[in-house]
PALO-775562 format. One record per residue (C-alpha): residue in one letter; x, y, z. Coordinates in pm, 1 decimal. Layout:
<rec><aa>A</aa><px>X</px><py>Y</py><pz>Z</pz></rec>
...
END
This chain:
<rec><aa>X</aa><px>14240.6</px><py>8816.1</py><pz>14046.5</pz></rec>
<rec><aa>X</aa><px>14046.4</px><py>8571.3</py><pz>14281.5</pz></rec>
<rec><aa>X</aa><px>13754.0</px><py>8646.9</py><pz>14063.9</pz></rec>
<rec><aa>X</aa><px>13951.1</px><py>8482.7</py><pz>13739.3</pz></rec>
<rec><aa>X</aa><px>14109.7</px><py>8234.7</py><pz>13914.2</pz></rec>
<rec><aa>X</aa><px>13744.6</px><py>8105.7</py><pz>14030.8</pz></rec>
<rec><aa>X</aa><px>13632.7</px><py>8125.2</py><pz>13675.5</pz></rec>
<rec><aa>X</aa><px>13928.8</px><py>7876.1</py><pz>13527.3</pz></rec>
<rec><aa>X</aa><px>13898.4</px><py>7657.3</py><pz>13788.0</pz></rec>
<rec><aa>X</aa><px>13515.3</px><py>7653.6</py><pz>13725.3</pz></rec>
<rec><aa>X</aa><px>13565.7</px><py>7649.4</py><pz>13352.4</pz></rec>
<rec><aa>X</aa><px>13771.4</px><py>7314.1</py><pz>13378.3</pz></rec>
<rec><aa>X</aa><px>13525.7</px><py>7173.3</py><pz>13598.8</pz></rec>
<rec><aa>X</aa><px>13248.7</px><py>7249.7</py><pz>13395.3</pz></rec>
<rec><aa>X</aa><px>13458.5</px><py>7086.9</py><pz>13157.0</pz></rec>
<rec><aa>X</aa><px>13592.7</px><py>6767.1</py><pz>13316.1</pz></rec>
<rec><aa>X</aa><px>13238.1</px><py>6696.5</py><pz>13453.6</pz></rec>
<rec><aa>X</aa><px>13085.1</px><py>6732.3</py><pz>13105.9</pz></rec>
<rec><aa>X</aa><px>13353.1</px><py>6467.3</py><pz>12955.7</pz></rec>
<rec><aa>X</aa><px>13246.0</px><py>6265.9</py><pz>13282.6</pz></rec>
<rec><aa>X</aa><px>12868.8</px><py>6279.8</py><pz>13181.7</pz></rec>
<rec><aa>X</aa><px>12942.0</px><py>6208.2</py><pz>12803.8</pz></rec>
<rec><aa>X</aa><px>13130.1</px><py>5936.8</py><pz>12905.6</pz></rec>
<rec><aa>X</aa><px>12884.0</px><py>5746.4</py><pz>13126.0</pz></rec>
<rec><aa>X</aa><px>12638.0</px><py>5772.9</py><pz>12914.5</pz></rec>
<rec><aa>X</aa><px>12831.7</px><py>5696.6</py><pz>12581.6</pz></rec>
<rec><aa>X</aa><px>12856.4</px><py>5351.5</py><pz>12832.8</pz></rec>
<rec><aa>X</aa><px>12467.5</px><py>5340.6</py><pz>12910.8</pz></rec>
<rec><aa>X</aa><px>12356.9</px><py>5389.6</py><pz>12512.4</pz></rec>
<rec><aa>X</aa><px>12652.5</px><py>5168.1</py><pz>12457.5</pz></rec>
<rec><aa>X</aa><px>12516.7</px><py>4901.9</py><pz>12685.9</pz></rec>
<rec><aa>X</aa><px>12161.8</px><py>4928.8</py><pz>12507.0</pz></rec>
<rec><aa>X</aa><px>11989.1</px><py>4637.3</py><pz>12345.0</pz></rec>
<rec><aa>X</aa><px>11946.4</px><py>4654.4</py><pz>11974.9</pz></rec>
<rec><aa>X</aa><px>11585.4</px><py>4626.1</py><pz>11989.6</pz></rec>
<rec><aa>X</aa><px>11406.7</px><py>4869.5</py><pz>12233.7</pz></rec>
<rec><aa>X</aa><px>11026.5</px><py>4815.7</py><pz>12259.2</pz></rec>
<rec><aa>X</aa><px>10750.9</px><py>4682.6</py><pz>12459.1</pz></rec>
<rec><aa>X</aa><px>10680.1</px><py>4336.5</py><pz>12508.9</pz></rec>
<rec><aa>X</aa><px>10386.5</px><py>4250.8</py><pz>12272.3</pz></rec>
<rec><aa>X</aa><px>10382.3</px><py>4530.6</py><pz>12060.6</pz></rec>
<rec><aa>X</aa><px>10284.1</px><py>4452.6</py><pz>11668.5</pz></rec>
<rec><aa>X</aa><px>10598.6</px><py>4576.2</py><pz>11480.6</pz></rec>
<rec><aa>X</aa><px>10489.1</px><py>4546.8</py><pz>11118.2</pz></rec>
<rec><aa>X</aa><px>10159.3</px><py>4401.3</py><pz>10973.4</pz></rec>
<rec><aa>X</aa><px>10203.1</px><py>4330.3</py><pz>10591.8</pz></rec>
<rec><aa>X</aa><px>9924.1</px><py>4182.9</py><pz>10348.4</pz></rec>
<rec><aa>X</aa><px>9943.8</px><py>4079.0</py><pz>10021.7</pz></rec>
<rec><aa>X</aa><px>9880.5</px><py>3741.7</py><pz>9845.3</pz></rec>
<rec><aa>X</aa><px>10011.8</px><py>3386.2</py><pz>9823.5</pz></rec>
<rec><aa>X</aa><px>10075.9</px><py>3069.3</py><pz>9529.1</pz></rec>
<rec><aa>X</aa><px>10132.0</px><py>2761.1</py><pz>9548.1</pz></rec>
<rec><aa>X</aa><px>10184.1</px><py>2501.5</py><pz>9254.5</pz></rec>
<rec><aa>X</aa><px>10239.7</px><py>2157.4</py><pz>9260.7</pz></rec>
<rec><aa>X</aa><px>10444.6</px><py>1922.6</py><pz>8968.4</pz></rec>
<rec><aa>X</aa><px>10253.7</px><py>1689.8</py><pz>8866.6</pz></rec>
<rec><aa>X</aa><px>9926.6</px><py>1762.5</py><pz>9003.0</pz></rec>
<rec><aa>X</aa><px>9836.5</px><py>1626.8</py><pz>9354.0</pz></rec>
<rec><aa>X</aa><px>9579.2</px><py>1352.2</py><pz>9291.8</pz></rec>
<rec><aa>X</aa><px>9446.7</px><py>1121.1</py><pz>9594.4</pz></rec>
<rec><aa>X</aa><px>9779.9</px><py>925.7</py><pz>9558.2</pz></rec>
<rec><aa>X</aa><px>10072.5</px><py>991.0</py><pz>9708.5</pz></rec>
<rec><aa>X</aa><px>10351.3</px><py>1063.6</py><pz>9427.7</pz></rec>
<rec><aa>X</aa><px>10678.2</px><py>1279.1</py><pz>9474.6</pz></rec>
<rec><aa>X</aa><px>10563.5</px><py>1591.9</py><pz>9375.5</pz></rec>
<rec><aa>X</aa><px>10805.3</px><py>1959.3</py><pz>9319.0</pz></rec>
<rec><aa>X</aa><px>10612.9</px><py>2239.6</py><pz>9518.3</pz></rec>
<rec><aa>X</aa><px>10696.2</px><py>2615.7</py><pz>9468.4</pz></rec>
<rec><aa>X</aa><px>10539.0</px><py>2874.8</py><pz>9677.9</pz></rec>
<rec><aa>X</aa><px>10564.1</px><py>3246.2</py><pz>9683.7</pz></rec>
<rec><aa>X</aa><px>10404.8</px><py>3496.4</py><pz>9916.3</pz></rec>
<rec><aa>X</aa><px>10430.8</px><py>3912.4</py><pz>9819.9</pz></rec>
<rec><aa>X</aa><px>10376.2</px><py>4117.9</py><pz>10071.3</pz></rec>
<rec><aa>X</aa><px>10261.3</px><py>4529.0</py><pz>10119.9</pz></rec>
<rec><aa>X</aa><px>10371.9</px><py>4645.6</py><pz>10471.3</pz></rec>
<rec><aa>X</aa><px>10227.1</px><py>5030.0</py><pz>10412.3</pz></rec>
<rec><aa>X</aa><px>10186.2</px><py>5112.7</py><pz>10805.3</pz></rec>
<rec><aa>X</aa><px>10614.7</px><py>5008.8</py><pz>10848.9</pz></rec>
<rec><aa>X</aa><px>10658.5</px><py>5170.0</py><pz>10474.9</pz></rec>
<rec><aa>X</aa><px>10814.8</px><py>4864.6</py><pz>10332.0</pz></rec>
<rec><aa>X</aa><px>10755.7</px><py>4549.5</py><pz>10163.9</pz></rec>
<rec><aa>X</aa><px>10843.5</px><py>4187.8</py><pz>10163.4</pz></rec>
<rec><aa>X</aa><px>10818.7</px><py>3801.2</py><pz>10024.9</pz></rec>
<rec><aa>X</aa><px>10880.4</px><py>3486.1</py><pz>10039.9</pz></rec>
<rec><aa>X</aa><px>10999.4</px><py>3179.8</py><pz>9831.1</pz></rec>
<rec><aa>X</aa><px>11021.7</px><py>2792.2</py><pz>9863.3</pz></rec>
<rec><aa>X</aa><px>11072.2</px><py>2562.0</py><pz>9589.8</pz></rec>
<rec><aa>X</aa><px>11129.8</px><py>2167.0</py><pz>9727.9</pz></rec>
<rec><aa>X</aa><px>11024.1</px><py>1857.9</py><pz>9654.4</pz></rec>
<rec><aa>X</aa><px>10800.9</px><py>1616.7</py><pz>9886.2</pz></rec>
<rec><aa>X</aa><px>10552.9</px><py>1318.8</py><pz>9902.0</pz></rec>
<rec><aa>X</aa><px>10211.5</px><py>1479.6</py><pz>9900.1</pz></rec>
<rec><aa>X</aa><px>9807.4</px><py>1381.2</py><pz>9782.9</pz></rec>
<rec><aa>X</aa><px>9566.2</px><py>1609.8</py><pz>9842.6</pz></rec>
<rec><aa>X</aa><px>9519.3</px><py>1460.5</py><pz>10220.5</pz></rec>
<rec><aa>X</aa><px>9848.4</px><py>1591.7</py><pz>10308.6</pz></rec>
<rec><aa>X</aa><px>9717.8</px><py>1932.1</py><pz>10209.1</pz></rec>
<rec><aa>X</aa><px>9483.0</px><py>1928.5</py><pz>10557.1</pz></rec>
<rec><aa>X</aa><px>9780.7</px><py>1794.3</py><pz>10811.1</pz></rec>
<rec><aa>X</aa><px>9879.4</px><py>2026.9</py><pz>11043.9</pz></rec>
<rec><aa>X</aa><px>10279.1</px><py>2174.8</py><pz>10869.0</pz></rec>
<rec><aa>X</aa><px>10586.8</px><py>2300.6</py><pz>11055.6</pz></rec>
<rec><aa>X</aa><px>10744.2</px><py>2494.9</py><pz>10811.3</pz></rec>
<rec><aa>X</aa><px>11083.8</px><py>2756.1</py><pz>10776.5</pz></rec>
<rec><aa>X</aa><px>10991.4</px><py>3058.5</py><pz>10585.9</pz></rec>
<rec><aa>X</aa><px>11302.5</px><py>3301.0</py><pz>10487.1</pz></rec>
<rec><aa>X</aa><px>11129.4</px><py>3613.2</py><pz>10440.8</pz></rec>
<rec><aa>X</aa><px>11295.5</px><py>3880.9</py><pz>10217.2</pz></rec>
<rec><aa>X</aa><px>11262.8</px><py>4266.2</py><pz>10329.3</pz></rec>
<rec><aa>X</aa><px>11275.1</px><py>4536.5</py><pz>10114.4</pz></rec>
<rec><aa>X</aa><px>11601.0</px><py>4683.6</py><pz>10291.5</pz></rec>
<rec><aa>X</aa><px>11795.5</px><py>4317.8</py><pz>10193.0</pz></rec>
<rec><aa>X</aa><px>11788.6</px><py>4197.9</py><pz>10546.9</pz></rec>
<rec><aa>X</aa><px>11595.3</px><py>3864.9</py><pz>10570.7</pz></rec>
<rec><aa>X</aa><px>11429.9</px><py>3714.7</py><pz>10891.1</pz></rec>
<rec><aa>X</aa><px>11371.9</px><py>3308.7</py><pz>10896.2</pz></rec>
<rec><aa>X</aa><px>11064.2</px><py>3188.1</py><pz>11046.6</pz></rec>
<rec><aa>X</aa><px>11012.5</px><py>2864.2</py><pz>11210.1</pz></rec>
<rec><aa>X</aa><px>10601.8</px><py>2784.9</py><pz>11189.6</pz></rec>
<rec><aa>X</aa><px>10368.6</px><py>2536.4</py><pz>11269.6</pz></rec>
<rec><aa>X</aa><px>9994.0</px><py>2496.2</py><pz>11215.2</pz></rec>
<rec><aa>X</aa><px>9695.5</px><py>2338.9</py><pz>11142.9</pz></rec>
<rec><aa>X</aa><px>9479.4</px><py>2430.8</py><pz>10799.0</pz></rec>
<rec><aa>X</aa><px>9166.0</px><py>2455.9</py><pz>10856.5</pz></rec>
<rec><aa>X</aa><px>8830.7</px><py>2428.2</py><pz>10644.0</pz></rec>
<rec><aa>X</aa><px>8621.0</px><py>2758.6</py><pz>10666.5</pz></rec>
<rec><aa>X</aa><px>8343.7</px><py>2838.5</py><pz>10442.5</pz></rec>
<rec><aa>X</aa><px>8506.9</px><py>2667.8</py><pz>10150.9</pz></rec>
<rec><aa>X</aa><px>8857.3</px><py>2805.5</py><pz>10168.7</pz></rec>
<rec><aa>X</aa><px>9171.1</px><py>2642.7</py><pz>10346.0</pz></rec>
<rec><aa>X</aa><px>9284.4</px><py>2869.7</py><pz>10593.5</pz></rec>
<rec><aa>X</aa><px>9645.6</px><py>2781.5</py><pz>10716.2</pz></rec>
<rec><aa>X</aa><px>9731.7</px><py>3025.0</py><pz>11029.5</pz></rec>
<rec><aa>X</aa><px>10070.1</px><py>2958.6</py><pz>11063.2</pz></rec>
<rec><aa>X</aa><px>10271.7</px><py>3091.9</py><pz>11424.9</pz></rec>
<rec><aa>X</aa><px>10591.6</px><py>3035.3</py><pz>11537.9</pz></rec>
<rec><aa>X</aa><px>10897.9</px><py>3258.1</py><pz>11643.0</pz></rec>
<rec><aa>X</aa><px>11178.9</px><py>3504.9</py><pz>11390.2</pz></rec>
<rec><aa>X</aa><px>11485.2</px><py>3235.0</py><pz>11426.6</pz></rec>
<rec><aa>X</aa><px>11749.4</px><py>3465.1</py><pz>11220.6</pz></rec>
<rec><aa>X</aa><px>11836.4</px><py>3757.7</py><pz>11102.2</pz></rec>
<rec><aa>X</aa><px>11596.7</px><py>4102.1</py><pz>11130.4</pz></rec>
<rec><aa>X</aa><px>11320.4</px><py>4061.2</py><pz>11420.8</pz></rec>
<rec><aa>X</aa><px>11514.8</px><py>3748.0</py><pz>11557.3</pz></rec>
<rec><aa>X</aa><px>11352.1</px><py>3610.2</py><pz>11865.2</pz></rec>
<rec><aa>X</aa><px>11010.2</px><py>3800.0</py><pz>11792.0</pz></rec>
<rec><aa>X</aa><px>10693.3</px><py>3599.3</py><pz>11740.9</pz></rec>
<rec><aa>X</aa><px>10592.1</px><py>3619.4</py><pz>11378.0</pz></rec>
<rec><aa>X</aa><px>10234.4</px><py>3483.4</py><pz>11273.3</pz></rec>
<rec><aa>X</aa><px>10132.2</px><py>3421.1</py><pz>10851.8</pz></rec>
<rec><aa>X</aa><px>9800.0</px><py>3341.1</py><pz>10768.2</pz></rec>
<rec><aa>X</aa><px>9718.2</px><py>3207.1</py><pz>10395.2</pz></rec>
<rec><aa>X</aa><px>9415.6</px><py>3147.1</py><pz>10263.3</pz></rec>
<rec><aa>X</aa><px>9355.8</px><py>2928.2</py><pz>9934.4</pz></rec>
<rec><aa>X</aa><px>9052.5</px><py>3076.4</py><pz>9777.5</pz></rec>
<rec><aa>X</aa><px>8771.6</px><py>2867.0</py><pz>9706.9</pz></rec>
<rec><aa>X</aa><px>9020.3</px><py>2532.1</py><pz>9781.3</pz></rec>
<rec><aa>X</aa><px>8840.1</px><py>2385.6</py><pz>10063.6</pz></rec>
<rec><aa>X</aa><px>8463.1</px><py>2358.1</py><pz>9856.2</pz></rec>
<rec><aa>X</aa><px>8654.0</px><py>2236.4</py><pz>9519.2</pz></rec>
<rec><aa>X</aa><px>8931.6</px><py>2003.6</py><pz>9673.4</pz></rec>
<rec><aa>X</aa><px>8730.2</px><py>1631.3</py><pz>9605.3</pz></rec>
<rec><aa>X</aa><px>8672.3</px><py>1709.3</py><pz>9269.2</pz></rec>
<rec><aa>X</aa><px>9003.1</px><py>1864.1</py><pz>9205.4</pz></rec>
<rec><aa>X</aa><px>9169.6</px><py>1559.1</py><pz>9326.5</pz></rec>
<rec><aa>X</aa><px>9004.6</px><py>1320.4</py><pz>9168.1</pz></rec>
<rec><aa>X</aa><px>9041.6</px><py>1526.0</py><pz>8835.3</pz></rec>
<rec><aa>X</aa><px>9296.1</px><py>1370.8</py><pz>8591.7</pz></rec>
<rec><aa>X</aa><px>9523.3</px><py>1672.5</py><pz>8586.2</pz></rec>
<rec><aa>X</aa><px>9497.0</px><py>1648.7</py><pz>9025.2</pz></rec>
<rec><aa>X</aa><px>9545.9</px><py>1995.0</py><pz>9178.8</pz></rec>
<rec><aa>X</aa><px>9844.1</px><py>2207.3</py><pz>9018.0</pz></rec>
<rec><aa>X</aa><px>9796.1</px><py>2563.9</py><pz>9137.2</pz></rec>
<rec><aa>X</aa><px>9635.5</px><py>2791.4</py><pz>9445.0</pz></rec>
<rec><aa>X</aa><px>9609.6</px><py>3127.4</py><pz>9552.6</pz></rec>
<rec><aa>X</aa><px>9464.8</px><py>3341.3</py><pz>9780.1</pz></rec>
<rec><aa>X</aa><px>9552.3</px><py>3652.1</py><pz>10059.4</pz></rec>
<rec><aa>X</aa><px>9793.9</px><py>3610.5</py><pz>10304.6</pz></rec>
<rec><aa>X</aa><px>9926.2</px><py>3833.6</py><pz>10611.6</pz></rec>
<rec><aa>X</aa><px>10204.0</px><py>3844.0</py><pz>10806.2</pz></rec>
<rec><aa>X</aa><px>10220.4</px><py>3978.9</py><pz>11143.1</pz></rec>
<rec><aa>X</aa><px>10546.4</px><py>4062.9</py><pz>11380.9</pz></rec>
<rec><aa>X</aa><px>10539.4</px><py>4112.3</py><pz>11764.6</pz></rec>
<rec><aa>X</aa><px>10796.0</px><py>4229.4</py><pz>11937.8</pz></rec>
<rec><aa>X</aa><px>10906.5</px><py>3996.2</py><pz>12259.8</pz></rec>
<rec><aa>X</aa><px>11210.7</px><py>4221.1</py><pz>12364.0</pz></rec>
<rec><aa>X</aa><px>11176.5</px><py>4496.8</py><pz>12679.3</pz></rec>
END
């Protein structure tokens, strides 16, 4: 009889300390961040290529001028994809092509969740192509507060650019790689 009574009473303790442990730690994974990784950690590396084109043509003279850009990306490591768009209009000659740019990117995952990208940089001339490394920090949306770097490189821009510019027709179009790299800032 003592031997059953012992049981029960272990039996609901068993129990009641069981719904005790599920319960703190239903609290603790409760009271988890969203984002769990090391600080400085790449997240996703995607590559993939980049146009621009400019309406009219920028010449030496600054005119008002529409600009679309587009950016496709292949993130094969993170087994997604993603891209960007901008389409705006702005005062630009070819000399604004080589000031440093603050930018916001809205880039488009594969999933449907976007992350918005504040950047700044400075292009740069290197062996004939204009390389514009771009860094700055996710603002919005998936990979918010992470550091997010995109580098673009216009093919062949940088050696043609003078005579381009001076061209009646100006500059309308470039292309070239790009990459876009995520690092995680959380703990």
């Amino acid at each position: 009889m003592h031997a059953l009574k012992i049981s029960s009473l272990m039996t609901r303790l068993s129990a009641s300390s069981l719904a005790l442990v599920a319960c703190l730690l239903g609290s603790v994974i409760a009271a988890a961040p969203t984002t769990s990784y090391a600080q400085g950690i790449t997240l996703v590396t995607c590559v993939g290529t980049h146009t621009a084109s400019w309406t009219p043509g920028l010449t030496d003279t600054a005119t008002d001028v529409e600009v679309s850009t587009s950016s496709l990306w292949s993130c094969p490591l993170a087994g997604t994809s993603a891209s960007s768009s901008q389409q705006f209009e702005q005062e630009l000659s070819c000399d604004s092509l080589l000031d440093p740019t603050n930018v916001t990117w809205v880039i488009a995952w594969a999933n449907g969740q976007k992350s918005t990208a504040q950047l700044s940089g400075d292009v740069e001339n290197i062996d004939g192509n204009l390389v514009i490394p771009l860094t700055g920090t996710v603002t919005n949306g998936l990979y918010a507060g992470d550091t997010v770097a995109i580098t673009v490189t216009d093919t062949n821009l940088g050696a043609t650019l003078d005579d381009v510019c001076s061209s009646p027709g100006g500059l309308t179009n470039a292309s070239g790689p790009t990459i876009l790299t995520i690092t995680g800032v959380s703990l």
